[in-house]
NUFI-474269 format. One line per field, with one value per residue (C-alpha): residue number from 1; residue in one letter; x, z, y. Coordinates in nm, 4 decimals, always signed. Example, Ala and Ser with C-alpha at 12.3 -4.5 7.8 and 13.67 -1.06 7.14 Angstrom:
! residues 2
k = c(1	2)
r = c(a	s)
east = c(+1.2300	+1.3670)
up = c(+0.7800	+0.7140)
north = c(-0.4500	-0.1060)
END
This chain:
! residues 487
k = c(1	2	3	4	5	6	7	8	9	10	11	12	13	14	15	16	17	18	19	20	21	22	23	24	25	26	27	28	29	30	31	32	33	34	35	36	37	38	39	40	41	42	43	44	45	46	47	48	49	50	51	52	53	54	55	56	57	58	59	60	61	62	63	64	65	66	67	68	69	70	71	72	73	74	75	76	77	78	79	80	81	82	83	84	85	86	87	88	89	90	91	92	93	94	95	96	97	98	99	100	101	102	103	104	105	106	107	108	109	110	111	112	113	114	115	116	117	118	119	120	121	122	123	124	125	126	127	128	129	130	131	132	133	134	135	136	137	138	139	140	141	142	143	144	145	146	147	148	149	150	151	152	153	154	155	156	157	158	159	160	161	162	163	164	165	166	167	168	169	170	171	172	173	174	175	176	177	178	179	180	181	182	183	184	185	186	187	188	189	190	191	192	193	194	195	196	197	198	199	200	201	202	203	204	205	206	207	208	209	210	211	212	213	214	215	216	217	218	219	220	221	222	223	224	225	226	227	228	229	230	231	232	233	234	235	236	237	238	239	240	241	242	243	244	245	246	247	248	249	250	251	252	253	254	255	256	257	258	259	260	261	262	263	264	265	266	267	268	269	270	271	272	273	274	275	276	277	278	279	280	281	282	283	284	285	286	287	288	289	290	291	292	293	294	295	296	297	298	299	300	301	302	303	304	305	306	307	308	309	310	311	312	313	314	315	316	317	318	319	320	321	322	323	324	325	326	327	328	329	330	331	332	333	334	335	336	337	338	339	340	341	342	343	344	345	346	347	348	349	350	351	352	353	354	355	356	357	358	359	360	361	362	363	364	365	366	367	368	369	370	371	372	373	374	375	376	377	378	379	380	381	382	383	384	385	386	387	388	389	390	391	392	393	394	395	396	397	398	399	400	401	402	403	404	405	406	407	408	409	410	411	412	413	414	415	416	417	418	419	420	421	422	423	424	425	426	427	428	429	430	431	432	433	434	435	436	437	438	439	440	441	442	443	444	445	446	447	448	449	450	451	452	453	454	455	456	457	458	459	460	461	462	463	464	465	466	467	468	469	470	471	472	473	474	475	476	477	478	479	480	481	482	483	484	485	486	487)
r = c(x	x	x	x	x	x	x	x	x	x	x	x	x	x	x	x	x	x	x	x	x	x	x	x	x	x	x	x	x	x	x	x	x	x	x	x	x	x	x	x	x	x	x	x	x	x	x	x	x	x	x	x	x	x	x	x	x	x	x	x	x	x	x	x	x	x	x	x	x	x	x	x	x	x	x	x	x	x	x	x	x	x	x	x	x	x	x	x	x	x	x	x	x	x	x	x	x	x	x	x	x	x	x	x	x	x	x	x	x	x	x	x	x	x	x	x	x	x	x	x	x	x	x	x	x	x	x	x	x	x	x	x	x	x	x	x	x	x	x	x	x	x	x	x	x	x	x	x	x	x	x	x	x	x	x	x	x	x	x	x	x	x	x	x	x	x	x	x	x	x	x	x	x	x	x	x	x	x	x	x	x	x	x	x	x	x	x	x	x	x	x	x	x	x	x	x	x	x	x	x	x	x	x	x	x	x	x	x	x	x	x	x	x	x	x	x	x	x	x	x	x	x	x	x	x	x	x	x	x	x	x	x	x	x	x	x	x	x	x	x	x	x	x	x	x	x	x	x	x	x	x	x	x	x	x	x	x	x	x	x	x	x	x	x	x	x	x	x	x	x	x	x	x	x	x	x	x	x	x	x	x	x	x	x	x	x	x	x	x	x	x	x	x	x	x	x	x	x	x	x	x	x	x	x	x	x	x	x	x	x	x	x	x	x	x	x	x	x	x	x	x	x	x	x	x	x	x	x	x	x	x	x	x	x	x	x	x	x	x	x	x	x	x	x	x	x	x	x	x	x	x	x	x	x	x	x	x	x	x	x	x	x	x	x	x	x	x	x	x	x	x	x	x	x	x	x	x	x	x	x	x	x	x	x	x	x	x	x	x	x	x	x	x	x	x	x	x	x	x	x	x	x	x	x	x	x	x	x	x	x	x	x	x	x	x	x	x	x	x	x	x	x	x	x	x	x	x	x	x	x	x	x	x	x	x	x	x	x	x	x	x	x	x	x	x	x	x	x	x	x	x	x	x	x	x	x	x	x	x	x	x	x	x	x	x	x	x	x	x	x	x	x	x	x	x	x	x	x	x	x	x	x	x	x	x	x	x)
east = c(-3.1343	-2.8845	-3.0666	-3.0429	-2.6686	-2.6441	-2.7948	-2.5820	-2.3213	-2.4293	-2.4807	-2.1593	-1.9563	-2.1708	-2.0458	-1.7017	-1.6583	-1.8456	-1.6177	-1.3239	-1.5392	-1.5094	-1.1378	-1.0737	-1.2691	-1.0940	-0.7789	-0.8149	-0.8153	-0.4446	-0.1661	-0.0301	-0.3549	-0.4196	-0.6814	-0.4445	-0.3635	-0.2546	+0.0788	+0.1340	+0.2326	+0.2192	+0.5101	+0.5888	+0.4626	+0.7105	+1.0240	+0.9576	+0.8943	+1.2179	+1.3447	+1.1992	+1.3783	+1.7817	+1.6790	+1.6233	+1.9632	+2.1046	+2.1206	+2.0836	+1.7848	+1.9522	+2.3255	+2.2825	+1.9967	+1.7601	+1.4777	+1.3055	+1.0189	+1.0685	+1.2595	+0.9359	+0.7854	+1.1162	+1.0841	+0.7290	+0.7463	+1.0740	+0.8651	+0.6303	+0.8352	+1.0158	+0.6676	+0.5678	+0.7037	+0.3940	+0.1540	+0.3490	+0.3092	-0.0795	-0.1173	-0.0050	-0.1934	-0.5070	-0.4017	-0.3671	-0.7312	-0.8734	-0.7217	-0.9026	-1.2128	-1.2026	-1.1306	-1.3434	-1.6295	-1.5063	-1.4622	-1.8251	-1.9953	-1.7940	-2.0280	-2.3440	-2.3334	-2.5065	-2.3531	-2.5798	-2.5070	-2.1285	-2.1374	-2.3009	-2.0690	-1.7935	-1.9227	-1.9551	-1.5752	-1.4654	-1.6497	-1.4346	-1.0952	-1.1917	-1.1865	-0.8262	-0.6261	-0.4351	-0.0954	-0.1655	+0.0265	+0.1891	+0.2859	-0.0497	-0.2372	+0.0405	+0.0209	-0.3659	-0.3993	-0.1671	-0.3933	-0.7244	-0.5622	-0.5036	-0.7823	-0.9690	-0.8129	-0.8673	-1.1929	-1.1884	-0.9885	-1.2336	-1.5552	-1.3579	-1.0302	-1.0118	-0.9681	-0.6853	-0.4033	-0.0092	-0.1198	-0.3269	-0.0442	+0.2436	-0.0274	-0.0647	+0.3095	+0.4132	+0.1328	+0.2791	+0.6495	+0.5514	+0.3676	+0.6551	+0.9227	+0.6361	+0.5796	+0.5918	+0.3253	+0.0495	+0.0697	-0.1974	-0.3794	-0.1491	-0.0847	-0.4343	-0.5467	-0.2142	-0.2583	-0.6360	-0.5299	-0.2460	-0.5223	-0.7948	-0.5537	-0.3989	-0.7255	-0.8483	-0.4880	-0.4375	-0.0919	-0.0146	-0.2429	-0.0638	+0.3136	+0.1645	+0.0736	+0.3512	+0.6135	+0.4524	+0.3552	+0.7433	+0.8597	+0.6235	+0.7998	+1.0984	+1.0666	+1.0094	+1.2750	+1.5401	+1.5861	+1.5321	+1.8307	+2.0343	+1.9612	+2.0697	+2.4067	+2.4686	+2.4935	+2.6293	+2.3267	+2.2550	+2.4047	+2.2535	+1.9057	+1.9595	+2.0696	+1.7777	+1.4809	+1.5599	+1.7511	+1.6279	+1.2702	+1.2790	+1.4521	+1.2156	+0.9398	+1.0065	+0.9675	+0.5674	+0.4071	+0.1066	-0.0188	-0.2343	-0.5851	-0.5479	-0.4290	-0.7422	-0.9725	-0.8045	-0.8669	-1.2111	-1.2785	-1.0493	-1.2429	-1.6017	-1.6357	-1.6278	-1.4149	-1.6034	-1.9194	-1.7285	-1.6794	-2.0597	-2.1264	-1.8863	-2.0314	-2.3976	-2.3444	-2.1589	-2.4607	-2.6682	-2.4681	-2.7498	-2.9424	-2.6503	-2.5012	-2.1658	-1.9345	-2.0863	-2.0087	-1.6537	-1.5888	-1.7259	-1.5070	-1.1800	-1.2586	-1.3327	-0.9946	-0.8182	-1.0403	-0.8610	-0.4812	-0.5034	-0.6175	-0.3789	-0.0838	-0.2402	-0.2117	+0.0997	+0.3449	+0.1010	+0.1024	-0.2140	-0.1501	-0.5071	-0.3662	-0.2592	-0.6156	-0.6324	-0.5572	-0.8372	-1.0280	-1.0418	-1.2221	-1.4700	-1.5482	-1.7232	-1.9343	-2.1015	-2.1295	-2.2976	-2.5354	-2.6276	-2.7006	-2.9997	-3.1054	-3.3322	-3.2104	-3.4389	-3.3985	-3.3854	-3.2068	-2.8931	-2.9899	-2.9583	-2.5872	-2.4891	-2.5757	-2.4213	-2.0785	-2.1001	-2.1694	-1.9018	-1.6589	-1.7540	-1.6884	-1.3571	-1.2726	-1.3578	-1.1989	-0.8497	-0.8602	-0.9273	-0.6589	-0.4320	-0.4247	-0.2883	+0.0001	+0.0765	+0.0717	+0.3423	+0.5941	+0.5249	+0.6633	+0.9202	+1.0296	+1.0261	+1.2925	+1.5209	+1.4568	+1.5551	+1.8839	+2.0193	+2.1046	+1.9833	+2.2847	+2.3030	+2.3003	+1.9947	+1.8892	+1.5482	+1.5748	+1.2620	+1.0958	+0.8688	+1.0097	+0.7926	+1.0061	+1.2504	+1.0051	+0.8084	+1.1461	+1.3165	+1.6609	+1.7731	+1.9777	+2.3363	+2.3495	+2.1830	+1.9585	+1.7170	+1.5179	+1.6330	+1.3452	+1.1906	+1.4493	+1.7618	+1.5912	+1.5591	+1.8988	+2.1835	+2.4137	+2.1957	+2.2025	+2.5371	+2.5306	+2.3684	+2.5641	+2.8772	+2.7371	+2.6483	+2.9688	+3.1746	+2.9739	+2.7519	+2.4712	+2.4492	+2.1268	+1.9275	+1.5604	+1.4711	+1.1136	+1.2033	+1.0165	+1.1850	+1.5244	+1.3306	+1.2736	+1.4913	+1.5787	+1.4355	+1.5398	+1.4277	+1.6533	+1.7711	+2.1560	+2.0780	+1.8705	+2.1525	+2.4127	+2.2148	+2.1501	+2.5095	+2.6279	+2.3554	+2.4744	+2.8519	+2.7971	+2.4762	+2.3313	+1.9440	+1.6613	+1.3286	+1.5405	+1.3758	+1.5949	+1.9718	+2.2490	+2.6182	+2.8363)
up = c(+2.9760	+3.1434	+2.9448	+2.6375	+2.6677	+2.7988	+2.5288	+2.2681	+2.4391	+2.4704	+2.0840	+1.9993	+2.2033	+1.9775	+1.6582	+1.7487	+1.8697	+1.5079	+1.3367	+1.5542	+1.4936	+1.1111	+1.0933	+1.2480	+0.9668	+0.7037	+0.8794	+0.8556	+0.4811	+0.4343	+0.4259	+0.7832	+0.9727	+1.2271	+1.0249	+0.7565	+0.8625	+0.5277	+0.5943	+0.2563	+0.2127	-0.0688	-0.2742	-0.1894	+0.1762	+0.2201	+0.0873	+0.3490	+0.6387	+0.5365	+0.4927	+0.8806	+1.0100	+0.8495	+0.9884	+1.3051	+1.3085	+1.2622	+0.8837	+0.6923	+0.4748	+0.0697	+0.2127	+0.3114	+0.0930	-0.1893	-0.2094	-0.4057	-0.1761	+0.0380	+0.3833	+0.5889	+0.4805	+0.6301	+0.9525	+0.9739	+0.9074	+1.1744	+1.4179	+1.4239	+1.3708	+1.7014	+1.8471	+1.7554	+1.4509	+1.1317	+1.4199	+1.5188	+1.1463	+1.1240	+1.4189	+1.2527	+0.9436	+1.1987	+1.3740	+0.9556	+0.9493	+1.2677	+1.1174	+0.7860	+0.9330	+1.2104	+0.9373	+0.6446	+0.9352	+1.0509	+0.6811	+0.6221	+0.9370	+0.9207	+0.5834	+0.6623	+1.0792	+1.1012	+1.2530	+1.0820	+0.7204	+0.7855	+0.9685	+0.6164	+0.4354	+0.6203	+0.5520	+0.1779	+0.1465	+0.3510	+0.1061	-0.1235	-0.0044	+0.0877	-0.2245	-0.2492	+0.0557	-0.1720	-0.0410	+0.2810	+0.4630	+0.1743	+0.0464	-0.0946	+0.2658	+0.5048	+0.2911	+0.2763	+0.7079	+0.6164	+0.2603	+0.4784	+0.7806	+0.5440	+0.3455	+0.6639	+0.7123	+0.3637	+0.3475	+0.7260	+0.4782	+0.1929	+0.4561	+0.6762	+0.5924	+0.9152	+1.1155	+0.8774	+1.0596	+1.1575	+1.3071	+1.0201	+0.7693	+0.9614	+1.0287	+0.6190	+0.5795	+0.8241	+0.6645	+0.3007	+0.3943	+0.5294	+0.1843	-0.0376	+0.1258	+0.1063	-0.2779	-0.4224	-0.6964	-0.4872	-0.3370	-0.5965	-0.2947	-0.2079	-0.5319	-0.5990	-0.2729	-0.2141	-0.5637	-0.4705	-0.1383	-0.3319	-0.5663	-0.3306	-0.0819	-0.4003	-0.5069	-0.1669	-0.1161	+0.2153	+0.1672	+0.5256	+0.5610	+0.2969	+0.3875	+0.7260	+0.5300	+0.2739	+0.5848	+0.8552	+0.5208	+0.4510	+0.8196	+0.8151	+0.5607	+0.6922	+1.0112	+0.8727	+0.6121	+0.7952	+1.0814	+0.7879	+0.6366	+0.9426	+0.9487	+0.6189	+0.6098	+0.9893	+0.8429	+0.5111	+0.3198	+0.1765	-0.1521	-0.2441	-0.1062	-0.3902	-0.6440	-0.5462	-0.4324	-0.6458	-0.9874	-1.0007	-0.9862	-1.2419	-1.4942	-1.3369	-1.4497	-1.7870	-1.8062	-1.8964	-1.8667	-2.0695	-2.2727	-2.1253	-2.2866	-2.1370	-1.7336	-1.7718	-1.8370	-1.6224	-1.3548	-1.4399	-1.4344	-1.1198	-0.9112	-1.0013	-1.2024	-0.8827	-1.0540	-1.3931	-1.1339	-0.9420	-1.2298	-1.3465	-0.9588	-1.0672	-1.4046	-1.2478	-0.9376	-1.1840	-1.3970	-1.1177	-1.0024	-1.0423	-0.7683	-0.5030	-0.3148	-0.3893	-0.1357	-0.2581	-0.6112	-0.5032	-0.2885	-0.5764	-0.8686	-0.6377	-0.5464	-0.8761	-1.0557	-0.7393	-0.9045	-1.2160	-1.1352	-0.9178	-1.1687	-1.4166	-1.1445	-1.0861	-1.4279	-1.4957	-1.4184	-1.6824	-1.4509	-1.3385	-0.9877	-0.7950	-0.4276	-0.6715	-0.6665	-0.2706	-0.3150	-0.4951	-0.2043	-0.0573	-0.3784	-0.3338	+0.0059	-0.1368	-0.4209	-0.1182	+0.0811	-0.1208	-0.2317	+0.0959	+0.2078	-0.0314	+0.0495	+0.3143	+0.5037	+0.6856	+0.9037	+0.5904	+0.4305	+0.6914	+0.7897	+0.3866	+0.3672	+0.7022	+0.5179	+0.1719	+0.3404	+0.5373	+0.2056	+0.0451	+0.3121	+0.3307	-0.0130	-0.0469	+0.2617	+0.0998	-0.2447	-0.0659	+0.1719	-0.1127	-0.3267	-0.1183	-0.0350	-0.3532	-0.3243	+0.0428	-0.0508	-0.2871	-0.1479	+0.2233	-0.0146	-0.1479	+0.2120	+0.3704	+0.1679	+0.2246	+0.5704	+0.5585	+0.3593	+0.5647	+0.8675	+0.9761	+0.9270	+0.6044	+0.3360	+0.1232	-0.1954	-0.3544	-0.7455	-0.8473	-0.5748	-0.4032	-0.0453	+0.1291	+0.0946	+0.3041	+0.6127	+0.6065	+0.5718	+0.8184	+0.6030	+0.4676	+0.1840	+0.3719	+0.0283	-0.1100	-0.3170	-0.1961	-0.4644	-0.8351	-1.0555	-1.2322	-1.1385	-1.2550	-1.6287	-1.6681	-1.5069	-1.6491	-1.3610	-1.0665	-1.3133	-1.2805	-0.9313	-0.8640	-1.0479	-0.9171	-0.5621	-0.6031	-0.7983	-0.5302	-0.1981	-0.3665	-0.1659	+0.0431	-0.1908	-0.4495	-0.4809	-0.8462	-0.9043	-1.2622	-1.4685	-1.8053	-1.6294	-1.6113	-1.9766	-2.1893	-2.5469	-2.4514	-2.6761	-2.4959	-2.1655	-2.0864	-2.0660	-1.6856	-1.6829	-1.8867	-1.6674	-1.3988	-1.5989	-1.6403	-1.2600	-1.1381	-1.4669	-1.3246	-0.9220	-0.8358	-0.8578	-0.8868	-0.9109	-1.0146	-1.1425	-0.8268	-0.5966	-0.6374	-0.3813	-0.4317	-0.5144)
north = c(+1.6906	+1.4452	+1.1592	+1.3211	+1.3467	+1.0010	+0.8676	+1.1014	+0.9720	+0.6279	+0.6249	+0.8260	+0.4887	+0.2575	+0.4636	+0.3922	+0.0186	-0.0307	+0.1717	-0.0803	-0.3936	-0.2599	-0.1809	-0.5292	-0.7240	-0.5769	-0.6367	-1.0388	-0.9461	-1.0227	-1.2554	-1.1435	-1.1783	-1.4096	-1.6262	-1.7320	-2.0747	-2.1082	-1.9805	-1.8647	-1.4982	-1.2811	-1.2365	-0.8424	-0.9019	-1.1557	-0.9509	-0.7245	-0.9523	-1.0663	-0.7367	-0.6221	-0.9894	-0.8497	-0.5109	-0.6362	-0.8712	-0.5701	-0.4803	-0.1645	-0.0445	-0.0407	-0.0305	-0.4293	-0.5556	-0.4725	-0.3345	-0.0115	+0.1062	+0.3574	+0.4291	+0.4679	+0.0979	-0.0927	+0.1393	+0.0592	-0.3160	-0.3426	-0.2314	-0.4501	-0.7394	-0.6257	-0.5901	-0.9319	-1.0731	-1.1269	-1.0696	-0.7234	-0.6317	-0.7212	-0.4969	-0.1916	-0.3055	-0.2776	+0.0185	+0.2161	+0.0204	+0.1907	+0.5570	+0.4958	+0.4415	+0.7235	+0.9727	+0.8804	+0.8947	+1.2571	+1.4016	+1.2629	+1.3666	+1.7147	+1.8626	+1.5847	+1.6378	+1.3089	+1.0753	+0.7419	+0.8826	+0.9482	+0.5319	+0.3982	+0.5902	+0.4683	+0.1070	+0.1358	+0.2811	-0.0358	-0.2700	-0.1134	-0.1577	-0.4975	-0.6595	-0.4742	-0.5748	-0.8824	-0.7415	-0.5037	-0.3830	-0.2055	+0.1299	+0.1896	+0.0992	+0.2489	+0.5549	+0.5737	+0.6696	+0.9918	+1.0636	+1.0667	+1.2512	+1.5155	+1.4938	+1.5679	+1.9431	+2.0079	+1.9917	+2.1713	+2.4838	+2.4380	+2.4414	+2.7557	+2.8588	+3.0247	+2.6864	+2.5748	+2.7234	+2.6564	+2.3499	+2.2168	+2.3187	+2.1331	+1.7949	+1.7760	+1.8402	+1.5415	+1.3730	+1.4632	+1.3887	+1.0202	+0.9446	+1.1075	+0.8385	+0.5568	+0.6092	+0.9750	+0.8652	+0.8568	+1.1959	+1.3204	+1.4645	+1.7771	+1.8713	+1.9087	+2.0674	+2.2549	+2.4433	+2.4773	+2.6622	+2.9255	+3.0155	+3.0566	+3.2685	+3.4603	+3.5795	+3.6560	+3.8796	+3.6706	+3.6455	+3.6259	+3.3408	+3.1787	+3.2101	+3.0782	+2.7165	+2.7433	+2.7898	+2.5719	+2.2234	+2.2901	+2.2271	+1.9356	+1.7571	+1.8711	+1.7082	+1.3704	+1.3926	+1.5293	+1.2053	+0.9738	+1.1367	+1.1293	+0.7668	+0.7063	+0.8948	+0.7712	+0.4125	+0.4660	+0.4160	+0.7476	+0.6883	+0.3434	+0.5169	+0.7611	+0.4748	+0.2494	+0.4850	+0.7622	+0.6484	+0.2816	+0.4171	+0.5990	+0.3666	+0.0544	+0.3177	+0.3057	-0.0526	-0.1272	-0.4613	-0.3816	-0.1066	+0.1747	+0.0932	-0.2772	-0.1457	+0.0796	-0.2292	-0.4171	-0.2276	-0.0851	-0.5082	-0.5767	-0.2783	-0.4686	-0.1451	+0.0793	+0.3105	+0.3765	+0.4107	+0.6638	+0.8423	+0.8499	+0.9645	+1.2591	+1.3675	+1.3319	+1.5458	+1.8068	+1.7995	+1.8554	+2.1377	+2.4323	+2.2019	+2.2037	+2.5113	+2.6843	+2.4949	+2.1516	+2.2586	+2.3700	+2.0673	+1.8091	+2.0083	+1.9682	+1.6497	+1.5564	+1.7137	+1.4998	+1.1640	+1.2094	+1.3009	+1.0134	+0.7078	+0.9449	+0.8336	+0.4972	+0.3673	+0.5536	+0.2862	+0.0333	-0.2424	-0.4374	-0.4782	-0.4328	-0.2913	+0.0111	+0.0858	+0.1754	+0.5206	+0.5958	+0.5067	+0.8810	+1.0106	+0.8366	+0.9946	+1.3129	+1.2112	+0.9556	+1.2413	+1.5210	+1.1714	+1.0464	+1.4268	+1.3878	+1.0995	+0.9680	+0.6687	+0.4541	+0.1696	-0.1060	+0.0622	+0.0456	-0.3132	-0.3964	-0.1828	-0.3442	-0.7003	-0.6159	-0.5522	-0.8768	-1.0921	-0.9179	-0.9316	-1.3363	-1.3526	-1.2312	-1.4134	-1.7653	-1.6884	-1.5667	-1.9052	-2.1212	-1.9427	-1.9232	-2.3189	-2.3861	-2.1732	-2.3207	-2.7094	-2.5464	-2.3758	-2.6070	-2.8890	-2.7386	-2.5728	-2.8747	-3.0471	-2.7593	-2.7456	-3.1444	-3.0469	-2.7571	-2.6587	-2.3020	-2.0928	-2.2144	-1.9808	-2.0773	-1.8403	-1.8978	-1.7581	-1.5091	-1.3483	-1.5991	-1.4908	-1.6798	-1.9544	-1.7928	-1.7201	-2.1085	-2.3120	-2.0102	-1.9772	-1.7209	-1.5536	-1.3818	-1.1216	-0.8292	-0.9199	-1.2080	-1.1783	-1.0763	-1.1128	-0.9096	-0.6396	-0.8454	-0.8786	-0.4941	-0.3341	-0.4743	-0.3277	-0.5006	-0.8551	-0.8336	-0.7717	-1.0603	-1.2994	-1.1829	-1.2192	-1.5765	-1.6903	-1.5064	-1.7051	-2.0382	-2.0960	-2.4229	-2.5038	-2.2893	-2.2905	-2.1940	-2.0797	-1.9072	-2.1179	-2.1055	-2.2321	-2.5612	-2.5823	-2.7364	-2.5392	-2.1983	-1.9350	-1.6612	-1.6789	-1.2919	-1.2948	-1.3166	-1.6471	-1.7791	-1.7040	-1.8368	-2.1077	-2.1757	-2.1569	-2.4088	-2.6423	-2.5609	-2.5799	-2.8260	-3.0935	-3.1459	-3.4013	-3.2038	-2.8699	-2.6845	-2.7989	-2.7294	-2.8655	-2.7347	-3.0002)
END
């Protein structure tokens, strides 16, 4: 008997420092891991390094600088700078890594109770959001912990609604608050599941049951909302958090890059066609539904309805951007399950799974390095010379929104708005903004990485570009028109 639970035990311990050894190889999968000796950093990454450095000299979240992503993203990324600068940050981006894969093994092995299914399950997710980490940590990745954490008691609810009680309730309201002041668009997950809950209670007349979750998911949000209020109108910032988060969002919404038949290709062709293939898992296991039980029916429709409102919300705002993708990670959790509980795994088949992710993961690993050397020569170039003409109180602005400037040549931009592009092309108030902040204090030297300024006789300059145009004709001097020096 004391064997037998030894070796349980002994195999349970193995489980987990795989599951760690697996969260920590998908964590070298960004820009802020250890392994890039590239030094290049990925153009939203590096805003908010640079936003987590002003935050930690002192400055205040939209009151001080710009930026439209949510409260909780500048908290997160200012601690870990104050833990330990880009390393601090990669830390947390492992930490997020090692919740993902504790709880997509826990939802599995919670309906399969086996513990080698739920592992290869696990591993198959991760070779998913591999191939998807281009700027992590970001909204979409911080966010995805919290989606999976509540994922988790949902299906606890949908299995026995008994064991989803006050505590459950207020866990998936923290969890709900923390993703609604990340990015609001990806909460797909409680809308489906919450209105899943009120019509399962309603019909069951277990009201009291569900003013218990209504009351207890409220004070969950509640209590993540209400400090990051406090913060805001402590310091000011309240009212540019509503301009910025609330109103700019929704105008910056309305602008579309591409039309909605091309995003969906796009990202059917970005995902390797994982998504269209999710999809066919769906509409097969619905097929099939005569052949499963009632709660495997229930828990594929649900998760299923989820599947859709979420690539509905992903393709929404029509732009092509792949780490959009990473919240569609969690429904793919429960077609894989109700799968692999009819299938019979033997030992090649997990050494083969165990292999597939390792080729994978080497893949993507060689194509970011070797992209990502181009980029470096680049910018190292360029932040060289700037390092060679200023001093480092110098007030240095690089024009678009390659940040990562800022962080290799360590200068930075003393205004609001360190980057302006695309932003300063679609709000005619923040264009403004911006040109009356740099007429009003000229930077020592201007780095200009919008293209078209470069160009002589371009007709299609925005009234922004042009003014831009104008005060670096006016105010500097240049030799390659990348460069600028005030006179």
């Amino acid at each position: 008997m004391i064997k037998k639970s030894l070796k349980k035990n002994y195999k349970t311990l193995i489980i987990y420092i795989v599951l760690i050894m697996l969260a920590f190889l998908i964590s070298l999968e960004n820009y802020v891991s250890p392994t890039n000796t590239t030094g290049y950093i990925a153009t939203d990454v590096s805003v908010w390094i640079s936003v987590a450095k002003k935050m930690a000299q002192g400055e205040i979240m939209y009151r001080d600088f710009f930026d439209h992503k949510g409260p909780i993203l500048y908290f997160i990324y200012y601690i870990g700078y104050t833990l330990g600068k880009i390393l601090g940050i990669w830390f947390i981006d492992f930490l997020c890594n090692i919740v993902n894969v504790l709880m997509i093994y826990k939802i599995s092995n919670l309906i399969l109770k086996n513990k080698e299914k739920s592992l290869i399950i696990t591993i198959i997710c991760m070779c998913f959001m591999s191939g998807l980490c281009t700027e992590n940590p970001c909204t979409e990745s911080i966010s995805l912990p919290c989606i999976l954490i509540a994922l988790y008691q949902f299906v606890k609810f949908m299995l026995d609604a008994k064991k989803f009680n006050k505590k459950e309730s207020l866990c998936t309201g923290i969890c709900f608050g923390i993703v609604l002041l990340l990015r609001p668009n990806i909460a797909a997950l409680w809308v489906v599941y919450y209105i899943y809950i009120f019509i399962k209670l309603l019909k069951e007349k277990d009201k009291k049951h569900l003013y218990q979750i209504i009351g207890f998911s409220i004070l969950g949000v509640i209590i993540v909302l209400l400090p990051t209020i406090f913060y805001l109108i402590k310091n000011g910032a309240f009212t540019d958090f509503m301009n910025t988060y609330l109103l700019f969002n929704l105008k910056y919404a309305n602008h579309k890059d591409k039309n909605l038949f091309t995003i969906i290709v796009l990202f059917f062709r970005t995902s390797k066609y994982i998504i269209p293939s999710i999809a066919a898992c769906y509409i097969g296991l619905i097929s099939a539904r005569k052949k499963l039980s009632k709660i495997e029916n229930e828990l594929i429709l649900v998760s299923f309805i989820y599947f859709i409102f979420s690539f509905s919300l992903t393709i929404m705002p029509q732009r092509a951007y792949i780490h959009y993708l990473l919240p569609m990670l969690p429904t793919f959790i429960m077609p894989l399950i109700i799968c692999m509980k009819y299938i019979k795994i033997n030992k090649e088949i997990k050494i083969t799974l165990v292999e597939i992710f390792l080729i994978v993961y080497l893949l993507i690993s060689i194509y970011n390095m070797q992209n990502n050397r181009h980029f470096n020569y680049l910018y190292e170039n360029i932040s060289k010379e700037v390092q060679a003409l200023t001093k480092k109180d110098d007030n240095v602005l690089v024009l678009g929104n390659n940040a990562t400037i800022y962080l290799i040549a360590d200068r930075e931009y003393k205004g609001k708005y360190l980057y302006q592009t695309p932003i300063a092309n679609e709000n005619e108030d923040i264009a403004k903004e911006v040109i009356e902040e740099i007429r009003n204090d000229l930077p020592n030297v201007i780095v200009n990485t919008i293209s078209k300024l470069n160009e002589e006789g371009r007709q299609d300059l925005t009234n922004f570009e042009r003014e831009i145009k104008a005060i670096l004709n006016q105010n500097y001097t240049t030799k390659g028109k990348i460069i600028y020096v005030k006179k």
